[in-house]
VEXDREN-2710 file (C-alpha; in Angstrom, 1 decimal):
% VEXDREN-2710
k/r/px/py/pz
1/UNK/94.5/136.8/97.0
2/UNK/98.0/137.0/95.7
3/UNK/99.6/140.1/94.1
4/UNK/98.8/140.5/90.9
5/UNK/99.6/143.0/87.6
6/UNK/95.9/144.0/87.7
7/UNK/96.6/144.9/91.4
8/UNK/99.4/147.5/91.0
9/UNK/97.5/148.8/87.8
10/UNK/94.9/149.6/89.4
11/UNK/96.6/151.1/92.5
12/UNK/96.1/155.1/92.4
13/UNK/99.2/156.1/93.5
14/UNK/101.3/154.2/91.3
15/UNK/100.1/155.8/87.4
16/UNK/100.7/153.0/85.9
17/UNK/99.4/152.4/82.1
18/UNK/99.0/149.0/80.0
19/UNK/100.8/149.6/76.8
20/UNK/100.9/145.5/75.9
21/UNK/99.7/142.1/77.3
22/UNK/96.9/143.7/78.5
23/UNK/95.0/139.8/78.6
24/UNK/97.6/138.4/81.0
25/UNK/97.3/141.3/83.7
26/UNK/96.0/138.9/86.2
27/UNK/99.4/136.8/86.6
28/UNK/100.6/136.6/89.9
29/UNK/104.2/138.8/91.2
30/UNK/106.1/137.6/93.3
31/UNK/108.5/140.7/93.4
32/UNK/109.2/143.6/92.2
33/UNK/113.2/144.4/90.6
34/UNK/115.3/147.3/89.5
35/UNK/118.1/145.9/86.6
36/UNK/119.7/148.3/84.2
37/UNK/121.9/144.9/82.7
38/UNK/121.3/143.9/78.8
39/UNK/121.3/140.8/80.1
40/UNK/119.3/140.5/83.4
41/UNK/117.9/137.0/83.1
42/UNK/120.9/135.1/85.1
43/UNK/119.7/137.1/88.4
44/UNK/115.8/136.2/87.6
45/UNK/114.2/133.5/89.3
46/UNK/110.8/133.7/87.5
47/UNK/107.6/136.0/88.3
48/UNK/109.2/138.9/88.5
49/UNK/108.3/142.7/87.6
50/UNK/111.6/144.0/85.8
51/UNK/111.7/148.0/86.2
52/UNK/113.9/149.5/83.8
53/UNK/114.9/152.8/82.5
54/UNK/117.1/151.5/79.2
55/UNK/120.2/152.9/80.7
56/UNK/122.0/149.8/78.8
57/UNK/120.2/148.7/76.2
58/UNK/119.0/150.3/72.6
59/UNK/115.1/150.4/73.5
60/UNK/114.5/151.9/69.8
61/UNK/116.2/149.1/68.3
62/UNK/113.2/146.3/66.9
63/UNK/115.7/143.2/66.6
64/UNK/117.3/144.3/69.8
65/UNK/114.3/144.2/71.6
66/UNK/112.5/140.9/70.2
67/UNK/115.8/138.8/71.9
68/UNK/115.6/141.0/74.9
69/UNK/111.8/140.0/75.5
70/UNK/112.4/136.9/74.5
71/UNK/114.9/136.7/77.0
72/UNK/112.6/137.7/79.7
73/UNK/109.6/135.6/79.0
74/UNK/112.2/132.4/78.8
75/UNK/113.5/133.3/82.5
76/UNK/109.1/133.5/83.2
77/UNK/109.5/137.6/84.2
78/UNK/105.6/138.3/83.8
79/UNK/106.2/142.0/83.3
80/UNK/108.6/144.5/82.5
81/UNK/108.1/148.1/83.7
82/UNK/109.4/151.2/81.7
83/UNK/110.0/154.7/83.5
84/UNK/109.7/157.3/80.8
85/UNK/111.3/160.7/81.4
86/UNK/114.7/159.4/82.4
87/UNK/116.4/158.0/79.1
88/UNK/113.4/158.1/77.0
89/UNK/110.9/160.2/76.9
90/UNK/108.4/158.0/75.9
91/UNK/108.3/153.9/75.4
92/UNK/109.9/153.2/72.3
93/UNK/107.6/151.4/69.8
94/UNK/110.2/148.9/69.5
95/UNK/109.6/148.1/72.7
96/UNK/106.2/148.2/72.6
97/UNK/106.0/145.7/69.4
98/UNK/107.9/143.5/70.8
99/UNK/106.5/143.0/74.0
100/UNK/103.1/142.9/72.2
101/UNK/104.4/139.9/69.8
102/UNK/105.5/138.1/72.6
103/UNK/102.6/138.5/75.3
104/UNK/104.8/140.2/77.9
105/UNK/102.8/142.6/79.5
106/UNK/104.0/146.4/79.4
107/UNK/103.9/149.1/82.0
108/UNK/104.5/152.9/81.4
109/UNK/106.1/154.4/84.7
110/UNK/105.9/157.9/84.7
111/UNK/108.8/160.3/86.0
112/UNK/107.0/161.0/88.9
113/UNK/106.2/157.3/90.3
114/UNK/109.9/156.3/91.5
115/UNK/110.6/152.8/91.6
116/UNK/111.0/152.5/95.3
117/UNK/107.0/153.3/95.0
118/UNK/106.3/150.6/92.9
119/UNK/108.9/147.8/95.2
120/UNK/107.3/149.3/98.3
121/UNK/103.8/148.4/96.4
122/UNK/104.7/145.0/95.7
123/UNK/106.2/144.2/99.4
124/UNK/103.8/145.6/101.3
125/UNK/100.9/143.4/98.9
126/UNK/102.8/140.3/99.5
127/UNK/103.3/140.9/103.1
128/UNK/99.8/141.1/103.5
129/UNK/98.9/138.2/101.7
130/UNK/101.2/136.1/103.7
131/UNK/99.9/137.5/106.8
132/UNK/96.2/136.7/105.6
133/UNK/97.8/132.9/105.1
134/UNK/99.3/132.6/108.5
135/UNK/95.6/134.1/109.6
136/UNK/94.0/131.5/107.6
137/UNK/96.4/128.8/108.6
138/UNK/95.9/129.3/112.4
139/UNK/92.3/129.6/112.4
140/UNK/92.5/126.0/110.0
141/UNK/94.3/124.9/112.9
142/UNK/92.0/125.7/115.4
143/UNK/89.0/124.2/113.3
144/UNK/91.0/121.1/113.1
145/UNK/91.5/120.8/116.4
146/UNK/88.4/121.0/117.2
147/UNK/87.5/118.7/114.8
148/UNK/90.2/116.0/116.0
149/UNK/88.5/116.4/119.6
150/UNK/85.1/116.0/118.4
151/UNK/83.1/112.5/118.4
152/UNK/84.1/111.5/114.8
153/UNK/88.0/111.7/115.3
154/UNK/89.5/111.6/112.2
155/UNK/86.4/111.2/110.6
156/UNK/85.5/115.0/112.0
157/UNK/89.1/116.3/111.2
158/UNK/88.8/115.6/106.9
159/UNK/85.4/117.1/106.8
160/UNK/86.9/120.3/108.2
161/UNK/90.2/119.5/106.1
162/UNK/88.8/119.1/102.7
163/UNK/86.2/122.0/103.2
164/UNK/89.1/124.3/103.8
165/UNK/91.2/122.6/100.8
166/UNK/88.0/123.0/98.6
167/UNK/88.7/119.5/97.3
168/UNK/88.8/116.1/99.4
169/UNK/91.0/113.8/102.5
170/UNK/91.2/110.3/103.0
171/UNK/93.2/108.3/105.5
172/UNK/94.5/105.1/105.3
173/UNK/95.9/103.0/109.0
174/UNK/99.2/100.4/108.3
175/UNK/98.1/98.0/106.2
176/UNK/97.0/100.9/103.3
177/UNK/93.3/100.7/103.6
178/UNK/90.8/103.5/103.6
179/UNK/89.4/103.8/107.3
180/UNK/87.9/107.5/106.3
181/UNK/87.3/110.0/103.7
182/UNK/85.4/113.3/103.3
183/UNK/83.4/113.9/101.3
184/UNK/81.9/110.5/101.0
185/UNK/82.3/109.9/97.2
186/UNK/86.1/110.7/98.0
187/UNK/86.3/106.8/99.5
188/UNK/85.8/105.3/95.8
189/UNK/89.1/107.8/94.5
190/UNK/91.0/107.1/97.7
191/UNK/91.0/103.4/97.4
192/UNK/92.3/103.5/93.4
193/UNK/95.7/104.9/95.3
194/UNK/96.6/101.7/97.2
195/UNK/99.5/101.2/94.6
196/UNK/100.9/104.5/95.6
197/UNK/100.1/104.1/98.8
198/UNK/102.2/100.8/99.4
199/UNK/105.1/102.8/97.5
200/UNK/104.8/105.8/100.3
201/UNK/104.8/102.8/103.1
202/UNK/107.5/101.1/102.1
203/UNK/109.9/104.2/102.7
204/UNK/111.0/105.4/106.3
205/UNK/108.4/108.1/107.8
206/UNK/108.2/110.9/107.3
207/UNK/107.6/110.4/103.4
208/UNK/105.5/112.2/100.7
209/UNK/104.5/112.0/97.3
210/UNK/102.4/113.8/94.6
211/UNK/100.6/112.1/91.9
212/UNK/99.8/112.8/88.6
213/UNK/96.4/114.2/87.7
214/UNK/93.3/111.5/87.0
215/UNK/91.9/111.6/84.2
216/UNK/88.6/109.6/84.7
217/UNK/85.0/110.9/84.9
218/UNK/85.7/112.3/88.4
219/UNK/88.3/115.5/87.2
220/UNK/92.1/115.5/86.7
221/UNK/92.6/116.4/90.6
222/UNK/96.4/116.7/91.9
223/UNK/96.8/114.3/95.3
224/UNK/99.4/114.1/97.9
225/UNK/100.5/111.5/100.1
226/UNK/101.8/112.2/103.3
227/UNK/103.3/109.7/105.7
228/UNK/102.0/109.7/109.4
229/UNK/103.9/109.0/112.5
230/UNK/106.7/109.9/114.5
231/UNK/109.4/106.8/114.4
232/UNK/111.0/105.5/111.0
233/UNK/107.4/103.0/110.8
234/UNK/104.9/104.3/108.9
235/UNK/101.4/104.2/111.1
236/UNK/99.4/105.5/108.2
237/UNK/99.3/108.2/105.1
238/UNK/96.7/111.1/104.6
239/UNK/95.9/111.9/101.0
240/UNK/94.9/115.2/100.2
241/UNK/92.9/116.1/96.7
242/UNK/92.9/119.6/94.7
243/UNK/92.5/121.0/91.4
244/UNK/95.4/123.2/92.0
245/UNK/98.8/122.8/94.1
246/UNK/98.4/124.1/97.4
247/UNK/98.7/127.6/98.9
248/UNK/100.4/129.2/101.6
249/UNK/97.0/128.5/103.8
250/UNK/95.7/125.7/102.5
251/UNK/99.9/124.0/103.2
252/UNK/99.4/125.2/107.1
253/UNK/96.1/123.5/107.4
254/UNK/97.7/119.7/105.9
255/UNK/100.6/120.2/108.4
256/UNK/98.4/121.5/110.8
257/UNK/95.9/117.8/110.3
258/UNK/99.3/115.5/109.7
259/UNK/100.0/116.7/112.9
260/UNK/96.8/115.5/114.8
261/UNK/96.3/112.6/112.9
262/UNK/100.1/112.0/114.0
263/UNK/99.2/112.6/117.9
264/UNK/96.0/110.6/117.3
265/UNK/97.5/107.7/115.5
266/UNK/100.9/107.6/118.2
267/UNK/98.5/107.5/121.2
268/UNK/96.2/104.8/119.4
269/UNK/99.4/103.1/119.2
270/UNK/100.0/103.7/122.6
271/UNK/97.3/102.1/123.6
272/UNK/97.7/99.3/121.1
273/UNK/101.1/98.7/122.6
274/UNK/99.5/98.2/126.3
275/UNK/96.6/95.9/124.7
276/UNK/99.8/93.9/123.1
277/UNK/101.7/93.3/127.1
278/UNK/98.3/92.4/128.2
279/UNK/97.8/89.8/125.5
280/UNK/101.3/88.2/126.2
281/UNK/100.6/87.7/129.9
282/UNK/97.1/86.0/128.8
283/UNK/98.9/83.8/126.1
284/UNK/101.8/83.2/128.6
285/UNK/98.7/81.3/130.9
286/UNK/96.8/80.0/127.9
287/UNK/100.3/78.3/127.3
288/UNK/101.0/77.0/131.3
289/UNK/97.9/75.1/131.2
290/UNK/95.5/78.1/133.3
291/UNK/93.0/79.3/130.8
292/UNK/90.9/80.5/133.6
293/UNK/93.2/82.6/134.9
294/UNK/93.5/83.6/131.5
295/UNK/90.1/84.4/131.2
296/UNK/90.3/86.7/134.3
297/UNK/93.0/88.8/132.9
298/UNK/91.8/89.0/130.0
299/UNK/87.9/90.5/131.2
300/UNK/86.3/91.8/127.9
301/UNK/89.1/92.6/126.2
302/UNK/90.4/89.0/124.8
303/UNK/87.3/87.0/126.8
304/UNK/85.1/86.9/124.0
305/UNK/87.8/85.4/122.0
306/UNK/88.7/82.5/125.0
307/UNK/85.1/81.4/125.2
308/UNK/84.5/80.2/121.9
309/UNK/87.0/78.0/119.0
310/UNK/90.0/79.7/117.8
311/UNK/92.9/79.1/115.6
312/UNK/96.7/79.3/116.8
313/UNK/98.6/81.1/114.2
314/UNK/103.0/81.5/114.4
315/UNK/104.7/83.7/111.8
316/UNK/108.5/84.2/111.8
317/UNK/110.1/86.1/109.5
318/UNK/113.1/85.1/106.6
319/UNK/116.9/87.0/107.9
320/UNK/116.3/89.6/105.5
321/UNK/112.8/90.9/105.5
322/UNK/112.4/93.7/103.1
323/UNK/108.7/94.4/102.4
324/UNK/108.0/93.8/106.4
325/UNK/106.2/90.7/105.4
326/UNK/105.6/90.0/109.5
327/UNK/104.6/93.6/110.4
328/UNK/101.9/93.4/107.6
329/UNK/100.7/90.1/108.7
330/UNK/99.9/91.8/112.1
331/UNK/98.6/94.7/111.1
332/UNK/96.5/92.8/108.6
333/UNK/95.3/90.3/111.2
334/UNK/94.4/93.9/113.6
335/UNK/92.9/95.6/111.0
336/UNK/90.4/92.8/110.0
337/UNK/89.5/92.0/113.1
338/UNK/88.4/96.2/114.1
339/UNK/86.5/95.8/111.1
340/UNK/84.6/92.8/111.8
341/UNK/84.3/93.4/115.6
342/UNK/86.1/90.6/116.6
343/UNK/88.7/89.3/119.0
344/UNK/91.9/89.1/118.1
345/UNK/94.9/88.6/120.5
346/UNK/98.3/89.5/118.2
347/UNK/101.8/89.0/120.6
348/UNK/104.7/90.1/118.5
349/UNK/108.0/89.0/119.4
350/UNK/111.8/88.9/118.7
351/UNK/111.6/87.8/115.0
352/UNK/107.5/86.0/115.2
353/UNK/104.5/87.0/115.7
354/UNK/101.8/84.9/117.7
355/UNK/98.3/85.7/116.9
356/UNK/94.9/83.7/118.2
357/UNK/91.8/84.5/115.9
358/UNK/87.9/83.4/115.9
359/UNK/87.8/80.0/113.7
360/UNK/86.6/81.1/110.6
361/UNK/86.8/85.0/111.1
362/UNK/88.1/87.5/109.3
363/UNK/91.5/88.3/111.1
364/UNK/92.5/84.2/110.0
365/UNK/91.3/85.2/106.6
366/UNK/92.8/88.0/106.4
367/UNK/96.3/86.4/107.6
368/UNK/96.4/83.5/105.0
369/UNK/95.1/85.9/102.3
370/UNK/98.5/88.2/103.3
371/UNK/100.3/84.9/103.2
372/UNK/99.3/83.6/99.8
373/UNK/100.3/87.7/98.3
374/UNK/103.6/87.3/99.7
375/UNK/104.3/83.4/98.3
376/UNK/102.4/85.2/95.0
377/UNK/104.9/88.3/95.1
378/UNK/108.1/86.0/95.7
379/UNK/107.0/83.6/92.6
380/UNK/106.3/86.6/90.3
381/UNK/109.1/88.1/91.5
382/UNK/111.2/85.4/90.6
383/UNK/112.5/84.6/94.0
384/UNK/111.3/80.5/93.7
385/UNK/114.0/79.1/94.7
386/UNK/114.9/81.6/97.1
387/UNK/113.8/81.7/101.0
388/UNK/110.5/82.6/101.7
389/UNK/109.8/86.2/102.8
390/UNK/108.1/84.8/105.8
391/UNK/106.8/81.2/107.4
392/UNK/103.4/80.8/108.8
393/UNK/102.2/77.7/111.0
394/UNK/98.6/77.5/111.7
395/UNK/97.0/75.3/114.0
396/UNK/93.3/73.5/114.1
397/UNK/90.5/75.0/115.7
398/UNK/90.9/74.6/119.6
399/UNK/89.8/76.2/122.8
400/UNK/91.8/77.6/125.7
401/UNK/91.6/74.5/127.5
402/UNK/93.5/73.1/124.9
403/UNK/95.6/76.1/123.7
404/UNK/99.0/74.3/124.6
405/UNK/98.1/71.2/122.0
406/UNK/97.2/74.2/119.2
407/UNK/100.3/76.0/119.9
408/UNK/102.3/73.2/119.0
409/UNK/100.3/72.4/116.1
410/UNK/100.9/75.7/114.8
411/UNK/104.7/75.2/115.5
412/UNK/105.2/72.2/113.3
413/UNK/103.1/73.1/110.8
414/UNK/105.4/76.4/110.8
415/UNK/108.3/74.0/110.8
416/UNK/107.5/72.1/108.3
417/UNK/106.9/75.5/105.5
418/UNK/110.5/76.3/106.7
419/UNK/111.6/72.5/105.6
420/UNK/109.6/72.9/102.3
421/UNK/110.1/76.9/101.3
422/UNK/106.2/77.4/101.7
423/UNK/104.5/80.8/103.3
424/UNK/101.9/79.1/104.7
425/UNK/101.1/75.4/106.3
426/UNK/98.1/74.3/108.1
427/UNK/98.5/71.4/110.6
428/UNK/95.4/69.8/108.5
429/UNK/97.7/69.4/105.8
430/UNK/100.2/68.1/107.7
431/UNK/98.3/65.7/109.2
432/UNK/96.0/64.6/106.0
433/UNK/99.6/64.3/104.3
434/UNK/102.1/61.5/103.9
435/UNK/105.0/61.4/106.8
436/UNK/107.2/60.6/103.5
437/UNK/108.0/64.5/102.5
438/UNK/109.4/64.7/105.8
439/UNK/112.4/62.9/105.4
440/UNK/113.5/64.8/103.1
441/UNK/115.5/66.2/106.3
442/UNK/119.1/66.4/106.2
443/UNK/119.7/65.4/109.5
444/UNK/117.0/62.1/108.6
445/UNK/119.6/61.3/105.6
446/UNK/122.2/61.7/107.8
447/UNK/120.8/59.0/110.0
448/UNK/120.1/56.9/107.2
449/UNK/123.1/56.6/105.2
450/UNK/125.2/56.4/108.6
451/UNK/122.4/52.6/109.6
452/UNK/123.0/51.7/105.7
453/UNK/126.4/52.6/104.7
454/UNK/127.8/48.7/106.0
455/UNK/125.5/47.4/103.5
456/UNK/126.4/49.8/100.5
457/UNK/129.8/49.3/101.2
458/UNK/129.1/45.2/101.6
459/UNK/127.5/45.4/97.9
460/UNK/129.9/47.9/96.5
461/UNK/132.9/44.7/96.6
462/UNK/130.0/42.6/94.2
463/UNK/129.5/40.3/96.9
464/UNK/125.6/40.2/96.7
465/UNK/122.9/41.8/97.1
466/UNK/122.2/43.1/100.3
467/UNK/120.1/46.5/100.1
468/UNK/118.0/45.4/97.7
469/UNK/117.1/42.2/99.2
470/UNK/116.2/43.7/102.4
471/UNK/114.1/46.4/100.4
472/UNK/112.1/43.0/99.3
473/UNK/111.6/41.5/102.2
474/UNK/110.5/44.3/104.2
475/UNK/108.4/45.5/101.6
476/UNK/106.6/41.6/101.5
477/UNK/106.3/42.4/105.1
478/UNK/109.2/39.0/105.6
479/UNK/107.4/36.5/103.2
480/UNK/110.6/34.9/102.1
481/UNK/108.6/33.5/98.6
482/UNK/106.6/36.2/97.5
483/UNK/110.2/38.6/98.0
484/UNK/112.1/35.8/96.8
485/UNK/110.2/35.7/93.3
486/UNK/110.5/39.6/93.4
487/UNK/114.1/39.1/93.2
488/UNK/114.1/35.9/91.5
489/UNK/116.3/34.3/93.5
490/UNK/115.8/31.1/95.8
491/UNK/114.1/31.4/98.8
492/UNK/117.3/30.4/100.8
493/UNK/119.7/32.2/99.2
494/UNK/117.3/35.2/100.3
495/UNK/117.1/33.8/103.8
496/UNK/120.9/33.4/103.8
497/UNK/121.2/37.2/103.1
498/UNK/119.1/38.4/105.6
499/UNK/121.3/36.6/108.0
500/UNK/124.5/38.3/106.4
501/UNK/122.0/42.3/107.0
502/UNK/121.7/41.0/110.4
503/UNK/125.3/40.3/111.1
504/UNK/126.5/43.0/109.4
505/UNK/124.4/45.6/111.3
506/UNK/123.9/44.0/114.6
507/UNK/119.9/44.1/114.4
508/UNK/117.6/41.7/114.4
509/UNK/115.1/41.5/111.9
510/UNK/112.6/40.3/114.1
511/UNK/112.7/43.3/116.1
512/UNK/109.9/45.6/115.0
513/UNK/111.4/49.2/115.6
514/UNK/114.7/47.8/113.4
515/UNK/112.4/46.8/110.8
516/UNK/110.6/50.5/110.8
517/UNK/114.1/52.0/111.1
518/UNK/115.6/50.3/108.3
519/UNK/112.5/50.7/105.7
520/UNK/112.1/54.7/106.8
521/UNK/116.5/54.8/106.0
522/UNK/115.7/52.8/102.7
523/UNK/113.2/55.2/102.2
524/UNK/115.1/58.4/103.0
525/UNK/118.2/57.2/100.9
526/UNK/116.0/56.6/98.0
527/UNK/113.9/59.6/98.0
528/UNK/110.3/60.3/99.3
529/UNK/109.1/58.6/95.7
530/UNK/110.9/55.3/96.2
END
């Protein structure tokens, strides 16, 4: 218990009597100091005892004392001791008055209780409480460590944490969801943070935060965030829920649990990081055509995943990548899986990530879903017609016999959201849609206004018709009437201009890939709506 006025009131040795505040005795001292100045407040730093013996100052004087007082309850001294016997021999009622009007509690010190007595008092209480802290801090520890080495994990460690704290603990993994909390009801309270949450992830570790009292049904509590791991990335964040800001003790037992949940989340990692080599050697087979070699490496870790459909999924992320759009798709795609129990193989690499997921599971799901918030975050943000935060390509179901095919799926589909600005493509809508959006290319308008530009240039000195004739004809599919009435020209006058296309570009017209090549330029030149 800390140091109170009660406390050195009631200590025998000391004589001290109450001659005002005698309702606010039990505030808290945090030292004890000797000041003769009139104006002692510049040296205060707040919840002090002042001892004086009104060597400097007129204690008979009423107006004198009222902005003396004042003084001292503004600079948050919680009580001002007055030896009698020395200048005065008793407390002046001035004094007294004053400190009565404005709640500051009054001590008499008599002659014979020297100040030193009082200081003494005061250090030798606060030493002891600290020491009781420390006491309480270590044997937290020990609890806690116990707790982390139990069965339950983490789980283990909050019970022990938010018994000691007398309130509640949740903690959250990398994405920002609640993978444990203590008590139980604490789960509904933790998950309302995810706002503040995301704001503690987004800064380099190690990062904290405070927030603000909630005032619903379940009590105005005061919550921290703390950031967990040991690198600038953030691996996860504990919360920690009381009605009152933390003690000595109850701050060593949260450093003593960020510290384990730390080890405990770093060697998770660890272990993550070895699952993530291992899952690049089986893609690296799945990719060369050996999926059962792939199966064999892969033994129960990834096999479940090889043995039935999956989807191929390739994220890379924009140049400048603020949010970590492509470290949240992975950790999204991990997390979804662990909770569902599924497979999941996720191979980061310079600038993408490669992740294989059960068809129709909750890792895909969760991957699109991250997609569509980040497309949603750049349009509200603003950002339209800016780059995308991130591309995704996913492929169509496959298996590992046919992982090679998927992989390249997932590839164009993720190069054609680059083309377009999109998050997220699927290689079904790729390959439901029109091969016209694609040539919106540059390098396809390139191509086309270089196999065209003889025949703009042709009709540019108004003498005929050429383009627009051979945008009839091929569109008739060669019927010289039906393109001839289109124009409404003569059919030989159009025949005599598709001899001047073929002279001028040195293609025949009866040549099928010329033909393609020419309408997909017309095409290109003219826009995807032509």
């Amino acid at each position: 218990m800390p140091l109170t006025l009660a406390s050195l009131v009631n200590h025998s040795a000391l004589k001290l009597t109450v001659l005002a505040g005698e309702d606010r005795l039990d505030t808290p001292v945090r030292w004890a100091h000797v000041s003769e100045l009139a104006d002692p407040v510049p040296w205060m730093d707040g919840g002090e005892l002042l001892l004086i013996t009104a060597m400097k100052i007129d204690a008979a004087d009423g107006e004198a004392m009222r902005r003396y007082v004042r003084r001292l309850v503004r600079a948050g001294v919680v009580g001002l001791g007055f030896a009698v016997g020395v200048n005065y021999e008793q407390v002046p009622d001035a004094l007294i008055g004053a400190a009565a009007d404005e709640g500051l509690p009054l001590l008499e010190v008599p002659r014979r209780t020297p100040f030193l007595a009082i200081t003494k008092a005061v250090s030798a209480a606060i030493a002891a409480d600290q020491y009781r802290a420390v006491t309480a801090g270590f044997e937290a520890q020990r609890e806690l460590t116990r707790a982390a080495l139990a069965p339950e994990g983490p789980a283990a460690l909050l019970a022990r944490l938010a018994a000691h704290l007398g309130g509640w603990a949740a903690l959250y993994d990398a994405s920002g969801a609640v993978v444990a909390a203590a008590p139980d009801w604490a789960a509904r309270r933790a998950a309302r943070l995810s706002a503040d949450v995301e704001r503690l992830r987004s800064r380099p570790a190690p990062a904290s935060a405070v927030v603000g009292a909630d005032d619903d049904e379940e009590g105005g509590d005061r919550v921290e965030l703390q950031s967990l791991g040991s690198g600038r990335r953030t691996r996860g964040v504990l919360a920690v829920g009381t009605d009152e800001p933390l003690g000595t003790a109850e701050r060593y037992a949260v450093h003593s649990a960020i510290a384990l949940l730390t080890l405990t989340t770093e060697r998770s990692r660890a272990l993550q990081d070895a699952e993530q080599r291992l899952g690049a050697a089986v893609l690296g087979m799945l990719l060369a055509g050996e999926p059962e070699h792939a199966r064999a490496v892969a033994g129960e870790l990834y096999g479940g995943l090889l043995e039935g459909p999956f989807r191929m999924l390739v994220a890379v992320a924009a140049e400048t990548d603020p949010h970590g759009e492509l470290s949240a798709l992975a950790d999204a795609a991990e997390t979804a899986a662990s909770r569902a129990a599924e497979p999941v193989l996720v191979v980061p690499e310079s600038g993408r990530v490669v992740v294989l997921a059960v068809d129709g599971g909750a890792a895909v799901t969760a991957c699109t879903d991250r997609a569509r918030e980040a497309e949603a975050r750049r349009a509200s943000g603003g950002e339209r017609g800016g780059p995308a935060p991130m591309s995704v390509g996913l492929s169509a179901p496959t298996t590992a016999e046919a992982a090679g095919a998927a992989f390249h799926q997932a590839e164009q589909a993720l190069s054609v959201a680059r083309r377009r600005g999109r998050v997220l493509v699927g290689h079904e809508e790729v390959a439901a849609g029109s091969v016209l959006p694609l040539l919106a290319d540059d390098a396809v308008r390139a191509f086309a206004d270089g196999m065209l530009r003889a025949l703009y240039e042709h009709d540019a000195t108004g003498r005929g018709d050429l383009v627009a004739s051979l945008r009839a004809w091929l569109a008739r599919h060669g019927q010289w009437d039906a393109a001839a009435a289109d124009l409404g020209v003569h059919r030989h006058t159009l025949r005599y201009r598709m001899r001047r296309v073929e002279e001028i570009l040195g293609r025949s017209l009866d040549d099928p890939d010329a033909r393609m090549e020419l309408w997909l330029a017309l095409k290109a030149t003219s826009g995807p709506s032509a």
